[in-house]
N, C-alpha and C positions, 0 to 999 in steps of 0.2 A: 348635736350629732356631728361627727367627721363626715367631712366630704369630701368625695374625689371623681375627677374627669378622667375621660379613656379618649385618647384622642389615635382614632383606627384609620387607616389606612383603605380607600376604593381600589386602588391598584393590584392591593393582596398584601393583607397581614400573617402574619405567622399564627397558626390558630394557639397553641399552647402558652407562646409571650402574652397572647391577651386573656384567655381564658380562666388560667390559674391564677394570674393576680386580680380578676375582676370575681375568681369566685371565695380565693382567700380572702379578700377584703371584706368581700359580704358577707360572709363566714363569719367576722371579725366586728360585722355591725355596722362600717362604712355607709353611707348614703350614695348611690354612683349615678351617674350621668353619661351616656357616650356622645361624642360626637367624632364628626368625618368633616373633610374638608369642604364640601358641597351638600354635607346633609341628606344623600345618596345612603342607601345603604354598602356597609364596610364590605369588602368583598376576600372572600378567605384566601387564602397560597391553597392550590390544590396539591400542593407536595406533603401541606400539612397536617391533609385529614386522608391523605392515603395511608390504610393500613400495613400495609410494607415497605413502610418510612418511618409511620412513627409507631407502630404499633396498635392494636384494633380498639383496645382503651385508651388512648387519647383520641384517635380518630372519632370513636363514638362521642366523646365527649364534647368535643370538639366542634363536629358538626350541629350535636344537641342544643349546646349554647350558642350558635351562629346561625339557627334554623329558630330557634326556640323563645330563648330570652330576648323579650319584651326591650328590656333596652338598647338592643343591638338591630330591631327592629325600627325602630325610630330615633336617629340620631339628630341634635341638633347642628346644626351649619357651623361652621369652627370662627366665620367672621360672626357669629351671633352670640359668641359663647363673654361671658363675664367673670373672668378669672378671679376676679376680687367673692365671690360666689364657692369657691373650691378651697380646702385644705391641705389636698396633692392633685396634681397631675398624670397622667400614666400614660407615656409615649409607647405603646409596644409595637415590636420590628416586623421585618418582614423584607424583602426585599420591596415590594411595593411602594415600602415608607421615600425610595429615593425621589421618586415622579409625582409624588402628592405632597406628604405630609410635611417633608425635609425642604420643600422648596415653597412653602405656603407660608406669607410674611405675616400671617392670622396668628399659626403655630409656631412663630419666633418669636413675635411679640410676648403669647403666653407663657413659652419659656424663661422668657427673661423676665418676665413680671413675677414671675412666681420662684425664679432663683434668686432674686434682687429684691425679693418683698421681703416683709417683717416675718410672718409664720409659715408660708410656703413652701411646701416640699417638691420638687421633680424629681421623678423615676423614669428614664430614659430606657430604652432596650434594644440588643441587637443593633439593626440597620437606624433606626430610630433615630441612634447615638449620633450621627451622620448631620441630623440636624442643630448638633453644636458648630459643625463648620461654618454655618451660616446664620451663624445667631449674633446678631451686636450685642453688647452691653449697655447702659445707659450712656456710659464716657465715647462708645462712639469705635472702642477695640472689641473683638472675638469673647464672649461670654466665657470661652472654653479656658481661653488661656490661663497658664500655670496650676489647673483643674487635674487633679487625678481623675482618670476617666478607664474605663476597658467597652469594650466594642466588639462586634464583628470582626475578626481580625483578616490581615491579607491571606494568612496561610489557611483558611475554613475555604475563603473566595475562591482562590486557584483552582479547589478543588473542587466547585461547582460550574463556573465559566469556563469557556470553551477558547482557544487559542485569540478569538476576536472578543474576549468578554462577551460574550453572548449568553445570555442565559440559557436553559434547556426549551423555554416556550419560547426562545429567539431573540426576543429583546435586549438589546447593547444596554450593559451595562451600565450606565455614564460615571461612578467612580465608584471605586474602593473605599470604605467610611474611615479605616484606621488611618489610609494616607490621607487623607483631606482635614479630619480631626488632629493629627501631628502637625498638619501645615500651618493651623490654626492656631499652635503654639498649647494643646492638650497634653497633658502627661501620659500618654498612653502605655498601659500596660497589660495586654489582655488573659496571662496569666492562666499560659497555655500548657502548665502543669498541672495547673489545679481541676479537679470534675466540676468546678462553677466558678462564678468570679463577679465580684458584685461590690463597687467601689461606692462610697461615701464622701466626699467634698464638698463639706457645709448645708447647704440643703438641696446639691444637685448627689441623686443616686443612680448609679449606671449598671445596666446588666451585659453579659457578653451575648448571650443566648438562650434556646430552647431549655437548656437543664439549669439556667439559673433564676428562671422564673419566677420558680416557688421559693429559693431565698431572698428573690429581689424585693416581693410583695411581703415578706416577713420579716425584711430587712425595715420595708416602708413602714410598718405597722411601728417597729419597736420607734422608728425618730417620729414619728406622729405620736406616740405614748398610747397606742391603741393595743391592749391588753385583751 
């Protein structure tokens, strides 16, 4: 059986980045695992189950599966996790991802063991992606480098931070993921014509956002050979 981790965000994950590829996967047969940085329960973006944001069917959904499903109810600790154990990974965003998940040396390690391993896949998303900026490689440079990647881009950001990067519940910002992923030496393109965007670079796959969820996860299924 294929198997895949969801490694969710306490700070506040974007409900649909996780929702949709944890319920496509299982759809698909997947065996799934969550875990969170502390083993805490994942705690949702409430922008993301508000009905006049995302609409009242994802909302409901959304909530359902974050209220509901048993695996999001007991996650395992992210320093406890055995990546050798998993056949993808599933980083989904959120802005939260920057104060937990993106800064957790637990969740770079697994990154990199599982981009640099024999048959491992990673699926990054949104803010998530952010944690390429701080991901080493085995040689000791940025995981990301010379990587096609798309992201959260700066021009979505502007349009939610407030003149001091503040976000709407207050909280500063601390960075922009497309600038710190570029810095890092990422191919960044987040291909801000397209209605989705969902980049492939060997076995590292990146989503930009909320609407590319559901091809991110169908994107994971096809390089996994999961039919």
């Amino acid at each position: 059986m294929t198997t895949a981790l969801f490694v969710v965000s306490e700070e506040g994950y974007w409900g649909e980045e996780c929702v949709d590829p944890l319920q496509t996967l299982s759809d698909a047969g997947v065996d799934i695992d969550v875990a969170t940085p502390s083993g805490s329960k994942a705690v949702v973006d409430q922008r993301s189950i508000d009905p006049e944001n995302v609409g009242e069917e994802t909302a409901e959904r959304v909530r359902d599966v974050h209220e509901n499903d048993e695996r999001m109810q007991n996650p395992i600790p992210l320093a406890n996790v055995d990546g050798d154990m998993y056949d993808a990974v599933v980083f989904p965003g959120g802005h939260g991802t920057e104060w937990d998940v993106n800064q957790d040396r637990h969740a770079r390690r697994l990154l990199r063991d599982t981009v640099e391993g024999e048959d491992g896949k990673a699926l990054v998303v949104c803010h998530a992606v952010g944690l390429l900026a701080f991901t080493r490689d085995g040689g000791g440079g940025f995981l990301v480098e010379g990587r096609d990647v798309t992201g959260f881009p700066n021009d979505w950001e502007e349009d939610i931070v407030d003149e001091h990067d503040c976000m709407p519940d207050g909280r500063k910002l601390p960075y922009y993921v497309e600038d710190e992923v570029s810095a890092a030496g990422g191919n960044w393109d987040a291909e801000l014509d397209s209605e989705t965007s969902v980049r492939v670079d060997g076995d590292l796959l990146t989503a930009r956002g909320p609407e590319s969820s559901h091809e991110a996860a169908t994107t994971l299924l096809e390089n996994l050979g999961v039919k």
